[in-house]
mmCIF file as Biopython writes it, N, C-alpha, C and O atoms, coordinates in Angstrom:
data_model
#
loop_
_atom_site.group_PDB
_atom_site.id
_atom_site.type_symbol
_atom_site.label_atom_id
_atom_site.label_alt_id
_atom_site.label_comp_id
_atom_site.label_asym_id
_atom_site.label_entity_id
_atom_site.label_seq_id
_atom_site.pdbx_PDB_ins_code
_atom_site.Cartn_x
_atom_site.Cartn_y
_atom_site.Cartn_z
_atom_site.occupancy
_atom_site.B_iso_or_equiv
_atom_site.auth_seq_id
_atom_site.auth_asym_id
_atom_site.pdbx_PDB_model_num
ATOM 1   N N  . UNK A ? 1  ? -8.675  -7.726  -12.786 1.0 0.0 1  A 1 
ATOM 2   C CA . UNK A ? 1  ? -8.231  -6.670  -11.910 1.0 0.0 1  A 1 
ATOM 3   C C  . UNK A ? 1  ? -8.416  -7.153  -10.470 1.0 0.0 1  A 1 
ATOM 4   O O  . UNK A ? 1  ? -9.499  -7.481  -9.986  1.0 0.0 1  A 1 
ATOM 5   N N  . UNK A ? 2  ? -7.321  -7.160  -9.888  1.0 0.0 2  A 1 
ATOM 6   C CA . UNK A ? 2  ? -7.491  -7.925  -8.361  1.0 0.0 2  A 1 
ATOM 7   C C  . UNK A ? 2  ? -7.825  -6.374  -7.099  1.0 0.0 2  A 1 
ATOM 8   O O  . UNK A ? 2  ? -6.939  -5.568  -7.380  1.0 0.0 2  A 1 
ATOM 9   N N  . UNK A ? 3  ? -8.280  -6.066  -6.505  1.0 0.0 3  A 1 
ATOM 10  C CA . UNK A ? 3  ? -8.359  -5.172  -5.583  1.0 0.0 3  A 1 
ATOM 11  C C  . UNK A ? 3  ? -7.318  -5.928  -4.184  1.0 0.0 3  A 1 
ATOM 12  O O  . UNK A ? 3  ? -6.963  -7.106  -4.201  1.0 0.0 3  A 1 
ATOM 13  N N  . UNK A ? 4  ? -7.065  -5.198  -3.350  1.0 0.0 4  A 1 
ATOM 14  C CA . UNK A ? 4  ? -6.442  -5.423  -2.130  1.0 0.0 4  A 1 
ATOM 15  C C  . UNK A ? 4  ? -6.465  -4.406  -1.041  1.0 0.0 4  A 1 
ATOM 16  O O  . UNK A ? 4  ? -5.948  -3.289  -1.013  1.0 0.0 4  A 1 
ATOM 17  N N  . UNK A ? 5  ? -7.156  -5.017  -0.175  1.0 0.0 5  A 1 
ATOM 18  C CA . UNK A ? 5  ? -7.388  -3.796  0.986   1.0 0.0 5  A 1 
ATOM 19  C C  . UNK A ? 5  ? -6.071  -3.427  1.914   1.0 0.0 5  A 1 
ATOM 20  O O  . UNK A ? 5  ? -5.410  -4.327  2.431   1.0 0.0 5  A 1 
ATOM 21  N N  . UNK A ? 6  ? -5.823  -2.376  2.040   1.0 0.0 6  A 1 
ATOM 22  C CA . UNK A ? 6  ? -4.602  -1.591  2.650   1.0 0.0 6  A 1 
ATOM 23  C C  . UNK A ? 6  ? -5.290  -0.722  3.905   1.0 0.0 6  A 1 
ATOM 24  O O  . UNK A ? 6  ? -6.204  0.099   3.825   1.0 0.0 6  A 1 
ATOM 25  N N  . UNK A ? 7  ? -4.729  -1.064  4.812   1.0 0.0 7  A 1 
ATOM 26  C CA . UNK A ? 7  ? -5.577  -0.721  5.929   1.0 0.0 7  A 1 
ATOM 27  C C  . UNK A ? 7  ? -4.643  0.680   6.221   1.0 0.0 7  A 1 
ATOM 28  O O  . UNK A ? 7  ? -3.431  0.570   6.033   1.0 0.0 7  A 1 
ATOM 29  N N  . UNK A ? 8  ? -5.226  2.101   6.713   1.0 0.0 8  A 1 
ATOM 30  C CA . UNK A ? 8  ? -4.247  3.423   6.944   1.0 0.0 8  A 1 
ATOM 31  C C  . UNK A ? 8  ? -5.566  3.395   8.379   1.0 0.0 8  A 1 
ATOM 32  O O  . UNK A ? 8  ? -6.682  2.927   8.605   1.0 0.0 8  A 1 
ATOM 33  N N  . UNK A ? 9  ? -4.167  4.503   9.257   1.0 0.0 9  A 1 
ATOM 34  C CA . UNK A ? 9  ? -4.840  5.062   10.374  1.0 0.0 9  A 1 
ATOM 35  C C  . UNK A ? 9  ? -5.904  5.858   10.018  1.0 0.0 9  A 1 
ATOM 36  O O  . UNK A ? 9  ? -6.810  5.839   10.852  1.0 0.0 9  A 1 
ATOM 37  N N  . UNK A ? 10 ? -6.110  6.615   8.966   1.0 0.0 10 A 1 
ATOM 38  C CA . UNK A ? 10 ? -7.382  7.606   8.835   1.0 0.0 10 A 1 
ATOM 39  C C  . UNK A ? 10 ? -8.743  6.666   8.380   1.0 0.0 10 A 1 
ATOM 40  O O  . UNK A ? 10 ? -9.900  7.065   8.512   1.0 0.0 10 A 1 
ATOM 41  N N  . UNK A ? 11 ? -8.392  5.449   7.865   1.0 0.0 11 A 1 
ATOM 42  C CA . UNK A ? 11 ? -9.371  4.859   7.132   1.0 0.0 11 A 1 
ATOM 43  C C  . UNK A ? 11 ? -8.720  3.406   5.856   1.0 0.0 11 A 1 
ATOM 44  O O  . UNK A ? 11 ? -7.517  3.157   5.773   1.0 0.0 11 A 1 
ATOM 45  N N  . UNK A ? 12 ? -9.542  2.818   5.206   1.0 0.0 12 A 1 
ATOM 46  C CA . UNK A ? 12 ? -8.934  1.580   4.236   1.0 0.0 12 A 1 
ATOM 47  C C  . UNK A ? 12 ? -9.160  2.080   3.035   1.0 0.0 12 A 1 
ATOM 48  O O  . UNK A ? 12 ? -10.047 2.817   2.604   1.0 0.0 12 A 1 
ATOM 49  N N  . UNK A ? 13 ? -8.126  1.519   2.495   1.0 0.0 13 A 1 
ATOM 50  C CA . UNK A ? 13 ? -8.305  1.849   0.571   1.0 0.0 13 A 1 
ATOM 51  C C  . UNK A ? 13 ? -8.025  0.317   0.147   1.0 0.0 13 A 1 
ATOM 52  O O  . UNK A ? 13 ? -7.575  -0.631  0.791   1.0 0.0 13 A 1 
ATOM 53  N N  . UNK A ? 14 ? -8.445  0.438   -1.123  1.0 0.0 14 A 1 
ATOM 54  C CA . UNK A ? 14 ? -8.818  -0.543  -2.112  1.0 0.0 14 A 1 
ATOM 55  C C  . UNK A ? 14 ? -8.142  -0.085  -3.162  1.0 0.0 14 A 1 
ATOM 56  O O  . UNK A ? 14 ? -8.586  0.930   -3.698  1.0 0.0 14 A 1 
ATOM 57  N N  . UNK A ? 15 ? -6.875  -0.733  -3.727  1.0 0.0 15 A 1 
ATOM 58  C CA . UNK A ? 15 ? -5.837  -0.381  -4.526  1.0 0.0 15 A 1 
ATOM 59  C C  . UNK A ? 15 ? -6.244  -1.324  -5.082  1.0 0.0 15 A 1 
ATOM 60  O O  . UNK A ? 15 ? -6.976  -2.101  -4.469  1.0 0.0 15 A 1 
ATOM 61  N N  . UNK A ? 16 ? -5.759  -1.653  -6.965  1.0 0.0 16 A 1 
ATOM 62  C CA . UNK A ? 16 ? -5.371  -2.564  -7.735  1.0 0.0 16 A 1 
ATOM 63  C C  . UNK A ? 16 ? -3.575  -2.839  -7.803  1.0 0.0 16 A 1 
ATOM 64  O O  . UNK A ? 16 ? -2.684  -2.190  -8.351  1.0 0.0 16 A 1 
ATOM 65  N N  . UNK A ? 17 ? -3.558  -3.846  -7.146  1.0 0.0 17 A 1 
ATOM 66  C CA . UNK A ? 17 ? -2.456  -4.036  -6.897  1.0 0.0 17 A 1 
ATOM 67  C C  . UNK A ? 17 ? -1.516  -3.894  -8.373  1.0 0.0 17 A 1 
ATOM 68  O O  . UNK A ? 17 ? -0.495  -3.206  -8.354  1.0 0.0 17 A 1 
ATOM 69  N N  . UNK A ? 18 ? -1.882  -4.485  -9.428  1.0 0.0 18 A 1 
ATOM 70  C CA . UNK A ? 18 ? -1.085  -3.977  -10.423 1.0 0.0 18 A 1 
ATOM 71  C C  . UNK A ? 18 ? -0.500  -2.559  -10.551 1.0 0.0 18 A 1 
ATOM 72  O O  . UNK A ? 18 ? 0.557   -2.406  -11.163 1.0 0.0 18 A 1 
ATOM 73  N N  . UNK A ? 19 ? -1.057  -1.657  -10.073 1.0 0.0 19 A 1 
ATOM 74  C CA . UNK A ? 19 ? -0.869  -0.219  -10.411 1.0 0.0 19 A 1 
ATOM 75  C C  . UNK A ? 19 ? -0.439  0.375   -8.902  1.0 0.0 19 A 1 
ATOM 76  O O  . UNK A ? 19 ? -0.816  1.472   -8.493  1.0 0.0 19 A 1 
ATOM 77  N N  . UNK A ? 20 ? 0.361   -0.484  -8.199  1.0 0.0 20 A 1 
ATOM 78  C CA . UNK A ? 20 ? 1.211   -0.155  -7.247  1.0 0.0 20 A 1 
ATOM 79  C C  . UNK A ? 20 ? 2.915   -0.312  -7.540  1.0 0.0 20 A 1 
ATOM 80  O O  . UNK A ? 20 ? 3.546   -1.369  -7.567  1.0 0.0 20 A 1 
ATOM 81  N N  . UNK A ? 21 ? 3.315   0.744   -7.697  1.0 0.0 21 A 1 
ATOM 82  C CA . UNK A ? 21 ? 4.846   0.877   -8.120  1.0 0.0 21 A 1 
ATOM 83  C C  . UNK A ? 21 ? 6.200   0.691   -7.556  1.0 0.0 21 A 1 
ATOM 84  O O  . UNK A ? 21 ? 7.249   0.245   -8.023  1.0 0.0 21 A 1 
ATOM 85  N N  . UNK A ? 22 ? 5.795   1.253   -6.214  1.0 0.0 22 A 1 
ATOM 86  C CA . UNK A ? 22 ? 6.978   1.336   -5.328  1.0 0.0 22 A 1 
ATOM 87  C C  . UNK A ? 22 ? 6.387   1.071   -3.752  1.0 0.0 22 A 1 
ATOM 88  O O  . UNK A ? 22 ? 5.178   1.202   -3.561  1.0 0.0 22 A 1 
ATOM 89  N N  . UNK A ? 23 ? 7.126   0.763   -2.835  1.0 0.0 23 A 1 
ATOM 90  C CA . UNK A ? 23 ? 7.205   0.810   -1.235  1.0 0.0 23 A 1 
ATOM 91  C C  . UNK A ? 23 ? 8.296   1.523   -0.940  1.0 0.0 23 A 1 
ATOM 92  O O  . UNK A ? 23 ? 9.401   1.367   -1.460  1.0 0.0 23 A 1 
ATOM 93  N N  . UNK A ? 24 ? 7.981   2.381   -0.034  1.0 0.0 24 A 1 
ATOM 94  C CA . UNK A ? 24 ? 8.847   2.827   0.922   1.0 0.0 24 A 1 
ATOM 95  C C  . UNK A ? 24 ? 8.434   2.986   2.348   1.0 0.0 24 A 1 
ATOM 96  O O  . UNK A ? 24 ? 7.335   3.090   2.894   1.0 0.0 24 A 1 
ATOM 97  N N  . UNK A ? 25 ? 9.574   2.972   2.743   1.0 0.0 25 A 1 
ATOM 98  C CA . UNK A ? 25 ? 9.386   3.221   4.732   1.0 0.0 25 A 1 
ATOM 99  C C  . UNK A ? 25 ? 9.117   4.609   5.109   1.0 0.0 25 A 1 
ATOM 100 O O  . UNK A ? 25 ? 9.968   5.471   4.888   1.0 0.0 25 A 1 
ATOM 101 N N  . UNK A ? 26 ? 7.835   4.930   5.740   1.0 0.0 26 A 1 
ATOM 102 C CA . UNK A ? 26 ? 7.216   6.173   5.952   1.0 0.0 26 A 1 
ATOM 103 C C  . UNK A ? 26 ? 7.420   6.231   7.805   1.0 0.0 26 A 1 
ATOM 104 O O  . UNK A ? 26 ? 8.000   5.466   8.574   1.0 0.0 26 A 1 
ATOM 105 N N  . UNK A ? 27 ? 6.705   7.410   8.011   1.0 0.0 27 A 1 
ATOM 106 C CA . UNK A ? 27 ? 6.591   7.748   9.043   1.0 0.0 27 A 1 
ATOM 107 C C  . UNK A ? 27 ? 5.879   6.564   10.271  1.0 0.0 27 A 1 
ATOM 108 O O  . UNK A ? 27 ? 4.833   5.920   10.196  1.0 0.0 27 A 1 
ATOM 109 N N  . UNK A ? 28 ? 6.885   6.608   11.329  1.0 0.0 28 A 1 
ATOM 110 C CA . UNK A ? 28 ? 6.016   6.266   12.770  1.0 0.0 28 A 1 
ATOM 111 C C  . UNK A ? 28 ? 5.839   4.679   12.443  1.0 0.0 28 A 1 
ATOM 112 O O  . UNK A ? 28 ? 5.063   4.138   13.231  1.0 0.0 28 A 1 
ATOM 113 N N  . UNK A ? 29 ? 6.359   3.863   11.505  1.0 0.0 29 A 1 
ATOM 114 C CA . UNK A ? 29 ? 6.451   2.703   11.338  1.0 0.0 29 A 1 
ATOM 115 C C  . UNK A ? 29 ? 5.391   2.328   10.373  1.0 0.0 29 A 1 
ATOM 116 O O  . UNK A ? 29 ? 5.063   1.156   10.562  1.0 0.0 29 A 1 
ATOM 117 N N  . UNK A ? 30 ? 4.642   2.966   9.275   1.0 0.0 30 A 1 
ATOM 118 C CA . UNK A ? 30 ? 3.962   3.122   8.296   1.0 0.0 30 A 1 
ATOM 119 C C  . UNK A ? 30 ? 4.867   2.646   6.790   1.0 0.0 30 A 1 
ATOM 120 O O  . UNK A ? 30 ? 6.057   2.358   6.668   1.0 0.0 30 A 1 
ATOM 121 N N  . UNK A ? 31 ? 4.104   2.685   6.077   1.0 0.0 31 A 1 
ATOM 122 C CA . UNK A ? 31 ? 4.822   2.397   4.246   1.0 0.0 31 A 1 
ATOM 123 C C  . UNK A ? 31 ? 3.999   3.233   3.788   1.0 0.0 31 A 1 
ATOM 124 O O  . UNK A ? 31 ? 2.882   3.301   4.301   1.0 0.0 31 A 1 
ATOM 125 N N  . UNK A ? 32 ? 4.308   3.954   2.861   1.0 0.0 32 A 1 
ATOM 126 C CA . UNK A ? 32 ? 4.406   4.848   1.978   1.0 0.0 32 A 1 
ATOM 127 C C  . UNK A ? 32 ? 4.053   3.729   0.015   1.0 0.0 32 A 1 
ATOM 128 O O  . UNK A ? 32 ? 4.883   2.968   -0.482  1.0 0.0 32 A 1 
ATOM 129 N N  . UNK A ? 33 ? 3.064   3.958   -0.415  1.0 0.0 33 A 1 
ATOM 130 C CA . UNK A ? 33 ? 2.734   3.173   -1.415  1.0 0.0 33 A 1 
ATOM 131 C C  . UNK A ? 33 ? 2.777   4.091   -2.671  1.0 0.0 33 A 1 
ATOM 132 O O  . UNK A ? 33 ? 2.066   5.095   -2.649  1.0 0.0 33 A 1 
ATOM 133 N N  . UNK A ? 34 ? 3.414   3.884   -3.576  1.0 0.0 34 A 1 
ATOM 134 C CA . UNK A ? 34 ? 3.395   4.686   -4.704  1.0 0.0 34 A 1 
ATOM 135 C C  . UNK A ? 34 ? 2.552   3.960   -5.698  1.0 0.0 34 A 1 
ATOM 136 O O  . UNK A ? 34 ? 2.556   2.736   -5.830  1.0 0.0 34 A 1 
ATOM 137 N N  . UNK A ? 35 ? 1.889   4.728   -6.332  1.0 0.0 35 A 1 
ATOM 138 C CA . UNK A ? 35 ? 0.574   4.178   -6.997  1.0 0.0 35 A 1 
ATOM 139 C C  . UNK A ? 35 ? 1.225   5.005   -8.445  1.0 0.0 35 A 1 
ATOM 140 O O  . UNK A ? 35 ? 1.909   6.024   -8.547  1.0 0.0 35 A 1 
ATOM 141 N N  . UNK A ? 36 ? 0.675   4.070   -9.455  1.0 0.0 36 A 1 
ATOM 142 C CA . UNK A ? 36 ? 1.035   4.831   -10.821 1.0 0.0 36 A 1 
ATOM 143 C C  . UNK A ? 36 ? -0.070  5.613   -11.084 1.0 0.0 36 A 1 
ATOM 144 O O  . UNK A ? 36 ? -1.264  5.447   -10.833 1.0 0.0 36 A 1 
ATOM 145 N N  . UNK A ? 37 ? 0.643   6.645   -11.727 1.0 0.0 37 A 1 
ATOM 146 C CA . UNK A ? 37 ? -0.394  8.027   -11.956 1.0 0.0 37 A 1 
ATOM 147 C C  . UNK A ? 37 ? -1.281  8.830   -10.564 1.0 0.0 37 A 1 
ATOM 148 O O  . UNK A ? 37 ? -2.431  9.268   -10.547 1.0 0.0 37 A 1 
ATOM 149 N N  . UNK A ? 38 ? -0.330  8.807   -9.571  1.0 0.0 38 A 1 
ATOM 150 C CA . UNK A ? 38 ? -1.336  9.103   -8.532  1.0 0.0 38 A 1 
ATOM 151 C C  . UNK A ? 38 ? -0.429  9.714   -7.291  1.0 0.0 38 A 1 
ATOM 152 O O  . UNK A ? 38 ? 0.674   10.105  -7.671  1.0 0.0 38 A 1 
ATOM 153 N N  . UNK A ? 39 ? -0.664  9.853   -6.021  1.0 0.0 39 A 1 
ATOM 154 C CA . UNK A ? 39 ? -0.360  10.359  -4.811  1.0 0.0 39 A 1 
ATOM 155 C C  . UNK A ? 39 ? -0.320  9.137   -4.209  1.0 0.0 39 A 1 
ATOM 156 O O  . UNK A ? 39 ? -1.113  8.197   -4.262  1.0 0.0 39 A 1 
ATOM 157 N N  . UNK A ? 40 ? 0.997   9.316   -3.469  1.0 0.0 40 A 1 
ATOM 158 C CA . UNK A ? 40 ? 1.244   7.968   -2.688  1.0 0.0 40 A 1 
ATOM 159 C C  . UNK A ? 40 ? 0.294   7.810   -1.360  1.0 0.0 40 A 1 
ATOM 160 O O  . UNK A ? 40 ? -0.216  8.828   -0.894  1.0 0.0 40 A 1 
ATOM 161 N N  . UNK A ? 41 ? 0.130   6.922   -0.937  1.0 0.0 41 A 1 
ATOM 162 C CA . UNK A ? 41 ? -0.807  6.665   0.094   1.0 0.0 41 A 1 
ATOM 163 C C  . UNK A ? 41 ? -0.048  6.287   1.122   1.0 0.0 41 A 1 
ATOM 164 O O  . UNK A ? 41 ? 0.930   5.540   1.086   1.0 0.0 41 A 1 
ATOM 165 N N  . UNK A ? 42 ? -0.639  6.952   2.262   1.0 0.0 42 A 1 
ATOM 166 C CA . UNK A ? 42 ? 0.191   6.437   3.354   1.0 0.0 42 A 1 
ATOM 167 C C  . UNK A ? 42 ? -0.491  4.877   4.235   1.0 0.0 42 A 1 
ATOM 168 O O  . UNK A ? 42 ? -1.475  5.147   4.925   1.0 0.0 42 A 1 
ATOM 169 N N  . UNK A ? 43 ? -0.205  3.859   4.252   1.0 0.0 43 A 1 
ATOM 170 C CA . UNK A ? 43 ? -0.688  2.791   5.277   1.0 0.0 43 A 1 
ATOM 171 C C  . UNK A ? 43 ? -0.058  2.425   6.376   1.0 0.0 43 A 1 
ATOM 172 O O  . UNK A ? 43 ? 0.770   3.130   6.953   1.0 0.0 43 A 1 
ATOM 173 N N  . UNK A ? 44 ? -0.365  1.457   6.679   1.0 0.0 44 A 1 
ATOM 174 C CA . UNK A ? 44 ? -0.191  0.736   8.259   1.0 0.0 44 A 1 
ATOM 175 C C  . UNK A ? 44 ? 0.843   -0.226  7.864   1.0 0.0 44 A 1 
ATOM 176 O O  . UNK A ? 44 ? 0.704   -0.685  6.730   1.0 0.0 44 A 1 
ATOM 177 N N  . UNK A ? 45 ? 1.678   -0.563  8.431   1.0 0.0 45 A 1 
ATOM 178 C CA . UNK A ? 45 ? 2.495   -1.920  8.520   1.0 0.0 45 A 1 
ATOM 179 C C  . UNK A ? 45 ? 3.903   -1.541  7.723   1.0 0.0 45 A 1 
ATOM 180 O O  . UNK A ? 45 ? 4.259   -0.447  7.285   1.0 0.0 45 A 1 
ATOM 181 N N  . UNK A ? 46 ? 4.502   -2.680  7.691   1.0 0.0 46 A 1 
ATOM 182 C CA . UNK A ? 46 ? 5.796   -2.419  7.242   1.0 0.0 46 A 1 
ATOM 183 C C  . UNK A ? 46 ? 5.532   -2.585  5.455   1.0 0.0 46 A 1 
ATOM 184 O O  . UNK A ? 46 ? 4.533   -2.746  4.753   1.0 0.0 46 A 1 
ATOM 185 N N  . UNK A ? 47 ? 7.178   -2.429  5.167   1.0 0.0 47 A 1 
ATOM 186 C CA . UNK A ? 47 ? 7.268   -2.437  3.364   1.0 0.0 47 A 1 
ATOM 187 C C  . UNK A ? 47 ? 6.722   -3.685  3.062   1.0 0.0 47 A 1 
ATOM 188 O O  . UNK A ? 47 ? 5.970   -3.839  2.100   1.0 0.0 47 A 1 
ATOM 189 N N  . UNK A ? 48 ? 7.129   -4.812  4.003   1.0 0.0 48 A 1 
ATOM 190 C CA . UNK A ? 48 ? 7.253   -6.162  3.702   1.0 0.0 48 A 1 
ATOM 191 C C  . UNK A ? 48 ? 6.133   -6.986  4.038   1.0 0.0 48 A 1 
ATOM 192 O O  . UNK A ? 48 ? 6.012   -8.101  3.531   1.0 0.0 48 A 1 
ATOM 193 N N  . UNK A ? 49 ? 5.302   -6.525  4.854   1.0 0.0 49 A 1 
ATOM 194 C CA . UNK A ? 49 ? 3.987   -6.879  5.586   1.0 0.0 49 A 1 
ATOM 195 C C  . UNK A ? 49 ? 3.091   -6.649  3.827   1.0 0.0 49 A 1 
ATOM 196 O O  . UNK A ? 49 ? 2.487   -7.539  3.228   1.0 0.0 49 A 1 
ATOM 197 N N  . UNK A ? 50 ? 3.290   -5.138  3.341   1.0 0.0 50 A 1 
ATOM 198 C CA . UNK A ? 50 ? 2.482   -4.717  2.652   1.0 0.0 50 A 1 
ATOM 199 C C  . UNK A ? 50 ? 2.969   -5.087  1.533   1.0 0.0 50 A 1 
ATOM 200 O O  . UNK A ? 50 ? 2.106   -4.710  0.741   1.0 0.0 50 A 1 
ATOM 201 N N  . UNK A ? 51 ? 4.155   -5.802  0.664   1.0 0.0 51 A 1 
ATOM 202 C CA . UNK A ? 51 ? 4.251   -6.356  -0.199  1.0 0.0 51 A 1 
ATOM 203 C C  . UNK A ? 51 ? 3.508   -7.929  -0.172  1.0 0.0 51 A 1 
ATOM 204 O O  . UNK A ? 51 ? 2.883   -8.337  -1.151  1.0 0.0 51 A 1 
ATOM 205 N N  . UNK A ? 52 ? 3.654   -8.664  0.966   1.0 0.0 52 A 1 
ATOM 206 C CA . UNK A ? 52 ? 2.622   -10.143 1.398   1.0 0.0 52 A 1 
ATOM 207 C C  . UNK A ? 52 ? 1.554   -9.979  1.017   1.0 0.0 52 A 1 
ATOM 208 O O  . UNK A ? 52 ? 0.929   -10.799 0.343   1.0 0.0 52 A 1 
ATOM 209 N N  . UNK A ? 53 ? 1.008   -8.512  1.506   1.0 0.0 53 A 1 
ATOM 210 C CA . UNK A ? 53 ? -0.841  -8.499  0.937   1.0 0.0 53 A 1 
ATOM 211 C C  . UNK A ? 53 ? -1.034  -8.499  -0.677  1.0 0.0 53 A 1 
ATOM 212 O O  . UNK A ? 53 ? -2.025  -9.012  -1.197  1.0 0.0 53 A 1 
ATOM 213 N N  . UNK A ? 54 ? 0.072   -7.836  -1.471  1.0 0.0 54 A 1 
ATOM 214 C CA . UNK A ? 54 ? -0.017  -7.543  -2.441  1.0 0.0 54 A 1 
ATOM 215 C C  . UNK A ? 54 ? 0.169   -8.672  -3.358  1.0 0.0 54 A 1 
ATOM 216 O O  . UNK A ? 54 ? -0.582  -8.818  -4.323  1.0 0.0 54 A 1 
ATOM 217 N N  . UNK A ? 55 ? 1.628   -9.891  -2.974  1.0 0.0 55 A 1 
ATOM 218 C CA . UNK A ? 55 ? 1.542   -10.880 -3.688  1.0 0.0 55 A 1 
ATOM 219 C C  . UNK A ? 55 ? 0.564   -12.107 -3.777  1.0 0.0 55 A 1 
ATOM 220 O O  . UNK A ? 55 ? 0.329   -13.039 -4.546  1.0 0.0 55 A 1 
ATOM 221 N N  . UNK A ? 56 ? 0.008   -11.482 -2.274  1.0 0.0 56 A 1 
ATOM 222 C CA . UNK A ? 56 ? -1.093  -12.700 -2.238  1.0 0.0 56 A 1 
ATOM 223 C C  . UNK A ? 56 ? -2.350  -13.027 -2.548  1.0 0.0 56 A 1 
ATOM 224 O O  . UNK A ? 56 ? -3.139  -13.853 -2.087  1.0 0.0 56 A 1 
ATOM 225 N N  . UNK A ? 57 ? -2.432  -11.814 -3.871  1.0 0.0 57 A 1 
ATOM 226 C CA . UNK A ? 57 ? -3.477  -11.832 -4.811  1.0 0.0 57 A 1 
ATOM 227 C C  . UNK A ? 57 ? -2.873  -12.286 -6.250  1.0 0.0 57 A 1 
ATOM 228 O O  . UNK A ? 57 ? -3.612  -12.372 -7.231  1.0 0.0 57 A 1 
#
């Protein structure tokens, strides 16, 4: 199980990147992370910034 830190304006989460489903483009220049079985999370950076962190585990 790989963890990957996702940095958001309120604070950081620690996702398992496997159990990240989707990206989308959110608010104010943010991504929007869809997590399986869960509430999407809002982070920092673009779709594509935040897919790099993800493959690079």
């Amino acid at each position: 199980m790989k963890f990957v830190q996702l940095e958001s304006r309120g604070g950081n989460y620690l996702v398992v990147a496997s159990n990240v489903a989707w990206l989308r483009v959110g608010e104010n220049g943010q991504t929007l992370v869809g997590m399986v079985g869960s509430q999407p999370l809002l982070v920092t950076g673009t779709p594509e910034s935040v897919a790099a962190k993800l493959a690079a585990t």
